[in-house]
N, C-alpha and C positions, 0 to 999 in steps of 0.2 A: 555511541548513542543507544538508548534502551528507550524502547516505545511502550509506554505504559497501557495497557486495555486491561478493562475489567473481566473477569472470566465467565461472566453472568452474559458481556454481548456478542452475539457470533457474529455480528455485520454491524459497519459503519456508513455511516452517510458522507460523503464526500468531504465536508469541510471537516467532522470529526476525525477519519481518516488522515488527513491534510494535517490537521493540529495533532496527529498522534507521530506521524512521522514528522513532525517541523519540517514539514514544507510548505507553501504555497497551494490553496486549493488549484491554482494554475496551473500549477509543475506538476502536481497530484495529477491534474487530466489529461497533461503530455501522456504519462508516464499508464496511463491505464489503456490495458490491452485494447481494441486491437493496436493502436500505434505503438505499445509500449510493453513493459513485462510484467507490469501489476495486474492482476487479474481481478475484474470484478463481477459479479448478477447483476442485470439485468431486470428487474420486475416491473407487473403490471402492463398498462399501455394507455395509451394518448396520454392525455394531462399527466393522469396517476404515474404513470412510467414513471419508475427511479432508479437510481443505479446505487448499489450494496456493495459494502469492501469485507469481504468476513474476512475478522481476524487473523484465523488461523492461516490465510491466505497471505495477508498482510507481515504475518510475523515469519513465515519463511521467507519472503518475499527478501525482508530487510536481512535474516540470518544469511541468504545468497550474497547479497551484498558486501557483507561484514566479513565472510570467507574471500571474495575476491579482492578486497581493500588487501585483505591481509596476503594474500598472494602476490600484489604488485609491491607491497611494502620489502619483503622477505627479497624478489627479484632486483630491487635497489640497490640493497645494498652490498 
């Protein structure tokens, strides 16, 4: 799986995020810190408050992942 982001955006909005990793903005919100290990910002407050996935965050995020897929792969077999 290769998540496509442009280099021009340093943060994503949740449902972009979501649609950049095909997942579910659902799964997407499991999965963000604190319950989970994607890490996002935080900005603003009251209404304005929004939560930010910056890429670079995002793209190690999923590189972790792709390293440990391949380590239970290798231990299979």
């Amino acid at each position: 799986m290769r998540m496509e982001i442009t280099q021009s955006s340093l943060a994503l909005r949740p449902r972009e995020a979501a649609k950049a990793l095909g997942i579910s903005p659902r799964t997407l919100w499991g999965l963000t810190a604190p319950r989970g290990p994607i890490p996002c910002a935080r900005v603003g407050s009251g209404k304005r408050r929004t939560v930010l996935y910056p890429t670079a965050d995002l793209q190690a995020w999923l590189s972790r992942q792709a390293e440990s897929e391949k380590g239970c792969d290798d231990d299979a077999r």
